[in-house]
LOROTOR-141810 format. One line per 2 residues: number of its first residue (from 1); their letters; for each residue x, y, z of C-alpha. Coordinates in steps of 0.2 Angstrom, whole numbers, padded with zeros to 4 digits. Layout:
BEGIN
NUM	a	X:Y:Z | ...
//
This chain:
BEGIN
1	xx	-0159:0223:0021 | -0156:0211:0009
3	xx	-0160:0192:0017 | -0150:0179:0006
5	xx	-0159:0161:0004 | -0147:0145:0005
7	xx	-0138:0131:0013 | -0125:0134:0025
9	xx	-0108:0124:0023 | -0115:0113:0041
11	xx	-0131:0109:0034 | -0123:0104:0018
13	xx	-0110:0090:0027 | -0124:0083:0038
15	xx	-0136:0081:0023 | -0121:0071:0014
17	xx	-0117:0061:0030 | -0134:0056:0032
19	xx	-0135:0048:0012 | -0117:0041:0014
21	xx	-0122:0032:0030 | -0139:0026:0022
23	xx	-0130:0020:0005 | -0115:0010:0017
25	xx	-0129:0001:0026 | -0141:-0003:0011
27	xx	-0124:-0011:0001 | -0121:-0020:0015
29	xx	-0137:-0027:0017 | -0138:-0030:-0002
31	xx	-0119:-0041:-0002 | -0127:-0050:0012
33	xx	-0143:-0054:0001 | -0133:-0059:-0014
35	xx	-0121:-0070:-0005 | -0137:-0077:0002
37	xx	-0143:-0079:-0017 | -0129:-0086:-0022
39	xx	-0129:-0100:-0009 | -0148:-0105:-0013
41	xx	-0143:-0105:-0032 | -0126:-0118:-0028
43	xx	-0139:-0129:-0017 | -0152:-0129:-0031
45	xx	-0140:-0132:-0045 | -0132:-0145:-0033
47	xx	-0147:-0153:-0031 | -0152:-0151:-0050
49	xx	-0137:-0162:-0056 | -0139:-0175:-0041
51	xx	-0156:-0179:-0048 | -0150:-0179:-0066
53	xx	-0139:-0192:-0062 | -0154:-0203:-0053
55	xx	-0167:-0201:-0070 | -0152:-0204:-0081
57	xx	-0147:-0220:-0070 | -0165:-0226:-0066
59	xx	-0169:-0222:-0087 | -0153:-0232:-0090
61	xx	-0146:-0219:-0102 | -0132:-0224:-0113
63	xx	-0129:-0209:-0121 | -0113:-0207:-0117
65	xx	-0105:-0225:-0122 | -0119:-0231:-0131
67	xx	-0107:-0249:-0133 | -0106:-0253:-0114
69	xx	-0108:-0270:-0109 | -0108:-0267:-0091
71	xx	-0120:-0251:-0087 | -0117:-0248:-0068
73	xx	-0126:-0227:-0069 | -0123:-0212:-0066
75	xx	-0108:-0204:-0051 | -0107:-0189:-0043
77	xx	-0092:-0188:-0037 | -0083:-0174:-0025
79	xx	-0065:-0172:-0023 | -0056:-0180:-0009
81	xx	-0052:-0165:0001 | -0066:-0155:0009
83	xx	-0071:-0142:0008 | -0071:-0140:-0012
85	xx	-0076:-0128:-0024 | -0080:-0143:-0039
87	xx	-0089:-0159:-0044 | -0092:-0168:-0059
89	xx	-0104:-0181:-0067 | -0099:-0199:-0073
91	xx	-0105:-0211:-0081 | -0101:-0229:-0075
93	xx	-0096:-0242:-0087 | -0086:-0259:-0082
95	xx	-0082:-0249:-0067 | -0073:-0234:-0073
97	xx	-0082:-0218:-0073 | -0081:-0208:-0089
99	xx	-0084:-0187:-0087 | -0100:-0181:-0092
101	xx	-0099:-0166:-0084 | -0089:-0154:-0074
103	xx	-0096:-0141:-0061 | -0088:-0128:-0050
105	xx	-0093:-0118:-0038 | -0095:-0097:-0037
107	xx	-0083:-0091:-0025 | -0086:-0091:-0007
109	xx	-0098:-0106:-0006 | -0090:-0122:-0004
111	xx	-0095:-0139:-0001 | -0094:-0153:0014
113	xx	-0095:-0169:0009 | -0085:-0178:0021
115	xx	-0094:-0194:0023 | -0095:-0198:0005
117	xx	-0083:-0194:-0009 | -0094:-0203:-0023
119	xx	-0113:-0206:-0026 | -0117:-0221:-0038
121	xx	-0137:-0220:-0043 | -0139:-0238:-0050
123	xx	-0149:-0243:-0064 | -0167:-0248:-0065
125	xx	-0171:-0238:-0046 | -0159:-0251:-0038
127	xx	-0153:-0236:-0027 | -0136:-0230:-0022
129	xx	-0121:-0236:-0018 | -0121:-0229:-0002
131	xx	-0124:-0241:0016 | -0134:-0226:0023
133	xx	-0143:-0209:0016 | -0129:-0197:0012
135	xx	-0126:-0179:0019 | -0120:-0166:0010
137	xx	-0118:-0148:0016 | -0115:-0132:0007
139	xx	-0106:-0118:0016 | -0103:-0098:0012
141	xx	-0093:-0091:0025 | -0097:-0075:0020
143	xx	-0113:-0075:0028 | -0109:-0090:0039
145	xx	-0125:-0099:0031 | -0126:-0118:0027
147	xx	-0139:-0131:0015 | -0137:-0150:0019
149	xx	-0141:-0159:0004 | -0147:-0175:0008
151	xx	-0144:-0190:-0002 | -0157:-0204:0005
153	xx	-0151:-0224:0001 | -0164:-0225:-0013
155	xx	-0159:-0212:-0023 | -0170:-0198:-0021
157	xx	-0163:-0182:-0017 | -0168:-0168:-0003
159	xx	-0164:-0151:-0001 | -0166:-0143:0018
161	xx	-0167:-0123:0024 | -0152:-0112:0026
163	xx	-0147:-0109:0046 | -0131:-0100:0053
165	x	-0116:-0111:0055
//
């Protein structure tokens, strides 16, 4: 009698089950982690421009319109309607901001800046514009994860944890 060695058709599907369901949880675990990633990256880049703004303000940095008579510093501004997926960097001379920069968001992370619209950083570390410190809170609804930024009256820039919202 002649005993044949292999896998039955059963044994085949279970072993494939088995890998498919292993693979759907590990990509779903790996979407969660980069959306994660990419919220951490809009929060550091974020807080990387807010505190460009503050040294360029506080170094009184002309680059942009080296023939201002009336340097006021640097603006972050957000637009009006909230949530948004931009921001930009001005600089402020004789009261009108000037673009230095543009910044836009990846998708599915947006920002919450309802209590402030702009941030001036005034020169020689006089502060900011603002009448209190300034909250600013970046959302991906994806993972239902938020950052608050926070903006303090002086100038100086903070960057809190992530927590479910």
């Amino acid at each position: 009698m002649k005993i044949e060695k292999g896998y039955t058709l059963i044994e085949l599907l279970i072993v494939i089950a088995i890998i498919a369901l292993f693979s759907g949880l590990s990509l779903a675990y790996y979407n969660n982690y980069t959306d994660d990633r990419k919220l951490a990256g809009e929060a550091k880049q974020l807080v990387d421009v807010l505190n460009l703004a503050y040294k360029k303000a506080t170094a009184v940095d002309l680059t942009p319109n080296s023939s201002c008579s009336d340097f006021r510093g640097y603006v972050v501004t957000f637009p009006p309607l909230t949530p948004s997926t931009t921001y930009s960097l001005n600089f402020n001379c004789d009261g009108s901001n000037q673009l230095v920069s543009q910044y836009s968001i990846n998708i599915g992370v947006v920002i919450n800046s309802a209590s402030v619209n702009s941030i001036l950083f005034k020169p020689l570390s006089a502060g900011t514009n603002l009448a209190g410190d300034a909250t600013i809170t970046l959302k991906n609804s994806n993972i239902s994860k938020c950052i608050d930024i926070w903006v303090h009256i002086v100038g100086t820039v903070e960057e809190g944890t992530k927590y479910s919202c």
